[in-house]
N, C-alpha and C positions, 0 to 999 in steps of 0.2 A: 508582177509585170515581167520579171525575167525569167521566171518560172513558163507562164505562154511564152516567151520567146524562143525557148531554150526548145518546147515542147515544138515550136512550130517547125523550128528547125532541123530536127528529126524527121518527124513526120515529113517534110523535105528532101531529106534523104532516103528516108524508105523509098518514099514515091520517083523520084530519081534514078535509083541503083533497083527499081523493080521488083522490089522485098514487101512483103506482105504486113499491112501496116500495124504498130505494136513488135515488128522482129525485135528491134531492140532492147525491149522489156527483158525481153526470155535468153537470150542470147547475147555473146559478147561484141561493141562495135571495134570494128578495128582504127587501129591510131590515125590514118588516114582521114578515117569516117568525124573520129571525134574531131581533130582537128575542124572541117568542115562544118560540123554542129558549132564548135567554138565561133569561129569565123563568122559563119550566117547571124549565130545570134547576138553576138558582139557589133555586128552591122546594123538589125533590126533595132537594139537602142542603144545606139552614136545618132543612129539617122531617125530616131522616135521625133522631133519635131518636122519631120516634114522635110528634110533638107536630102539631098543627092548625095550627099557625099559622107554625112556624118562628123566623126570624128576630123575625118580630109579634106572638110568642105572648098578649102581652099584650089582642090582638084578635083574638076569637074566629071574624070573620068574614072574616079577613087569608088562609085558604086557600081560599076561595070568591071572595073579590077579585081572587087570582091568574088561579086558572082563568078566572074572567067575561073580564080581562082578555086572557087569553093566546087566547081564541077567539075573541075581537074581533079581536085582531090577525090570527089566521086566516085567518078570514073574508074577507078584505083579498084575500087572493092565492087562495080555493078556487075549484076545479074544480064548478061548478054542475050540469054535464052530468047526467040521469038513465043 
């Protein structure tokens, strides 16, 4: 299970930063990027029952804080090119 997590969350970021997907097989991600894979997939199971917030549930806005954050850190290392 954390294994597809972990994968989804790559795949995530390629598609995000506009990298061709698999870059990160062959090639190294930068600290930013892993961070973000970390992030993403640490949210996909805290919040595996179905809840908003996961680990945060307590805060309602704890899976929207994720993501803001986990795009931020994207953003760091994307491919601009039109």
């Amino acid at each position: 299970m954390l294994k597809s997590y972990i994968t989804a969350a790559v795949s995530y970021a390629e598609s995000y930063q506009h990298i061709p997907e698999g870059f990160y097989k062959e090639n190294p991600m930068p600290a930013t990027t892993e961070q973000a894979v970390i992030m993403l997939s640490s949210h996909f199971y805290e919040s595996r029952d179905g809840s908003t917030g996961g680990f945060f549930a307590d805060n309602t806005g704890a899976a929207q804080q994720v993501w803001n954050t986990v795009n931020l850190l994207l953003r760091l290392d994307r491919r601009w090119q039109v």
